[in-house]
C-alpha positions in Angstrom: 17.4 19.7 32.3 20.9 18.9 31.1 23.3 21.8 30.9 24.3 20.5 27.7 20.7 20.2 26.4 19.7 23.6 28.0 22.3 24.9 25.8 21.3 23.2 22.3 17.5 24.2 23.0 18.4 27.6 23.5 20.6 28.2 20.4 17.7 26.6 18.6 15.4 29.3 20.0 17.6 32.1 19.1 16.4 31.3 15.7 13.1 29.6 15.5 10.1 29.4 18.1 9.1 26.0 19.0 6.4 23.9 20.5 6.8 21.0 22.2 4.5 18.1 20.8 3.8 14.3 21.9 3.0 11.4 19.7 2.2 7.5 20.6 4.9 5.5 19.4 4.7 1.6 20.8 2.8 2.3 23.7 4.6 5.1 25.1 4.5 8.8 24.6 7.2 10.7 23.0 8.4 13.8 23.0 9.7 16.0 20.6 10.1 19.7 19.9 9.4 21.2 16.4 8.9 24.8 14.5 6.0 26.5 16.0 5.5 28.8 12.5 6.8 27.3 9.4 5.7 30.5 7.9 9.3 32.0 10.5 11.4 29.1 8.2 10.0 30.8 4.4 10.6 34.1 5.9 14.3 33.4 6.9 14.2 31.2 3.5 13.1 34.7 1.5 16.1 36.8 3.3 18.9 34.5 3.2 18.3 33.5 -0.5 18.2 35.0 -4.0 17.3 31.9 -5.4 14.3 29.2 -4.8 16.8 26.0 -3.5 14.4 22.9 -2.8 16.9 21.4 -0.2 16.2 24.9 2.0 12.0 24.4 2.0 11.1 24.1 5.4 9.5 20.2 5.2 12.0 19.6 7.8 10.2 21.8 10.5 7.2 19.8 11.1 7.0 15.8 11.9 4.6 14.6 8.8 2.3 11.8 9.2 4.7 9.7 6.9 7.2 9.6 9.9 5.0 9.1 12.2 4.1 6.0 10.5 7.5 4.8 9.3 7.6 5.0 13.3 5.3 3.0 13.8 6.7 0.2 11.1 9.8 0.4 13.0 8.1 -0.6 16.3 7.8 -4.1 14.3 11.3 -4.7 13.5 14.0 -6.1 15.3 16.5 -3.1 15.6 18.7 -3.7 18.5 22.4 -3.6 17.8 22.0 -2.8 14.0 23.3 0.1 12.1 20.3 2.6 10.9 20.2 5.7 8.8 17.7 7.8 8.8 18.0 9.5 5.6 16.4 13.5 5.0 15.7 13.3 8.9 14.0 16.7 9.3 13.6 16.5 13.0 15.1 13.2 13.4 11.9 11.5 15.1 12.0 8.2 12.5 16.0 8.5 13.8 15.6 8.9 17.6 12.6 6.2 17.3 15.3 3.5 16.1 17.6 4.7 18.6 14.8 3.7 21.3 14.9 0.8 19.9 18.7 -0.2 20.2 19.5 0.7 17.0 22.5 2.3 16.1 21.5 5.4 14.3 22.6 8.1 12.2 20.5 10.9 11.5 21.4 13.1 7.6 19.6 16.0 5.8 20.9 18.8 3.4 19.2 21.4 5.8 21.5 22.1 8.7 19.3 23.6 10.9 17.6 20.3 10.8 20.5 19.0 12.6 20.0 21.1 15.7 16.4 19.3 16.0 17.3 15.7 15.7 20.1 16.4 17.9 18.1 17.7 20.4 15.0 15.3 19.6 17.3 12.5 19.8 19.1 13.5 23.5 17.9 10.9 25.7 19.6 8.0 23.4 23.0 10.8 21.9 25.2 7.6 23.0 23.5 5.7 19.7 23.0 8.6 17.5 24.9 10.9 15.4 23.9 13.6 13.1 25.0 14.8 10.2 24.3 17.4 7.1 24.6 15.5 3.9 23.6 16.0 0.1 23.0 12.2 -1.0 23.5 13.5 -4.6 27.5 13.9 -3.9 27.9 13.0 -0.9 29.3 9.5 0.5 29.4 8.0 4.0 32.5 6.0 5.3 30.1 3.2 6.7 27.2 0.8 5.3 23.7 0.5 7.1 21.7 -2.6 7.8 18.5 -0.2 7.3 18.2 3.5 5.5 14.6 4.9 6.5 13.5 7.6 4.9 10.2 9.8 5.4 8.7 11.7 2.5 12.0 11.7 0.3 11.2 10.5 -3.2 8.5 13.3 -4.2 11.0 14.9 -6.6 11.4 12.7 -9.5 14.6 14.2 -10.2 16.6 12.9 -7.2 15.0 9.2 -8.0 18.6 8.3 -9.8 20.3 9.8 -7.1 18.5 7.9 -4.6 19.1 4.6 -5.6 22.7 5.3 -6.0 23.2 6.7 -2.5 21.3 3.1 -1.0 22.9 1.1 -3.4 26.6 2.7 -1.6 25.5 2.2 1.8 23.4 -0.7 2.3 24.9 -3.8 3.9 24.5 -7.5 2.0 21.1 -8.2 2.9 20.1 -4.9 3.8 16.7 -2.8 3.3 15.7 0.6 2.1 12.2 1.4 4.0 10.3 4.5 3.1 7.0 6.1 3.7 4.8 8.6 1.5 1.5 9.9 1.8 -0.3 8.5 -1.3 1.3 10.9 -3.5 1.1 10.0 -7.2 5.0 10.3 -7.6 5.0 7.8 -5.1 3.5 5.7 -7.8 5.3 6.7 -10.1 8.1 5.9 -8.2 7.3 2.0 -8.0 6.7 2.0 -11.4 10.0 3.9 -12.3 12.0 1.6 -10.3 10.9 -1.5 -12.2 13.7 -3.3 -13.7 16.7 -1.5 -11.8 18.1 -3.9 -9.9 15.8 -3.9 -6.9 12.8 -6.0 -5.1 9.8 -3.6 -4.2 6.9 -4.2 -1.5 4.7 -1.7 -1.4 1.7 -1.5 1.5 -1.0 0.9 2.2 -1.1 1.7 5.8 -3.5 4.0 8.3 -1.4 5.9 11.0 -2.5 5.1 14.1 -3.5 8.4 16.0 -5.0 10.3 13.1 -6.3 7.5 10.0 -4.2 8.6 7.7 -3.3 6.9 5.1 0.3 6.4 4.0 2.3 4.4 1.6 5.3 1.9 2.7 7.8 1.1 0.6 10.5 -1.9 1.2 13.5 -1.7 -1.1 16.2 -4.2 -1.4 18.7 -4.9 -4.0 18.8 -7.7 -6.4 21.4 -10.5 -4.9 23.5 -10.1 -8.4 23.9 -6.3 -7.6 25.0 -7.1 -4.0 27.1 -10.2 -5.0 29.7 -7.7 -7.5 29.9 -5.3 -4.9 
């Protein structure tokens, strides 16, 4: 193993124990390590904190079937040379997926021990990716993307606004917001919340692959008289 890689694995198992896990992306296996016990992430929640902060739950610890199917919408597109972020990463699989693809990728969540995983999950292609711990509700990026993924991110009605702001900042003319989201009914809500605002919506049901289950896609882009006054 790389020295450098040796190093990041063990600093993440100073903290947290880990499995290793595969998954069937395109035709190929890939590999990726994650939180053995996500029960370990609410404990170190429950001793670090006094108070119950929704960007510290520990979603980020396991890769969710929405990722694995964003993953597998990804395997469609045509990613080579463009610019991807892969927004609320968790363990940055959706991120070092594009990155296997050509893409250009950077990988963003509020939880920064998140980081340490898509780093690591995303070694084999670190000359296309970069990490980094963001809040989308203040935070702004000095770049624009060609396509912002995102994987279970738009259960919490009350970062919608926030949301649409972030994408509207960072997304290239021409340029697409994909997500994923497993059926929830804020997930229709969602669709139905983001009539009128400025933005096209496709919305697909789709089955992932290895275990049937059933996801939602979402594919986002802004009206061409929001992008032309930018």
């Amino acid at each position: 193993m790389d020295r450098e890689k040796h190093k990041l694995l063990r600093r993440i198992e100073r903290r947290f124990a880990v499995v290793r896990q595969q998954v069937a992306l395109h035709g190929e296996m890939f590999e990726y390590i994650e939180v053995a016990d996500e029960e370990q992430v609410l404990k170190l929640i429950d001793e670090s904190c006094d108070d119950d902060r929704p960007s510290l739950q520990p979603y980020w610890a396991h890769a969710w079937e929405s990722s694995i199917g964003l993953c597998e919408t990804l395997a469609r597109e045509t990613l080579d040379d463009k610019d991807v972020l892969d927004l609320g990463c968790g363990l940055g699989l959706v991120g070092a997926f594009a990155a296997s693809r050509g893409a250009r990728v950077l990988m963003a969540d509020a939880v920064p021990p998140a980081m340490l995983f898509a780093r690591y999950n995303s070694w084999q292609w670190r000359d296309r990716c970069q990490v980094r711990t963001i809040d989308w509700c203040t935070d702004r990026l000095p770049q624009r993307f060609d396509l912002i993924a995102g994987a279970d991110i738009v259960y919490d009605k009350t970062d919608w606004q926030a949301l649409i702001e972030f994408w509207t900042f960072h997304l290239k003319p021409g340029g697409r917001v994909v997500l994923a989201e497993p059926k929830r009914h804020s997930g229709k809500e969602f669709q139905e919340w983001l009539a009128g605002k400025n933005w096209t919506i496709d919305q697909r049901i789709i089955a992932v692959t290895e275990t049937n289950f059933p996801i939602r896609l979402f594919d986002l882009s802004l009206s061409r008289s929001v992008v032309s006054v930018r």
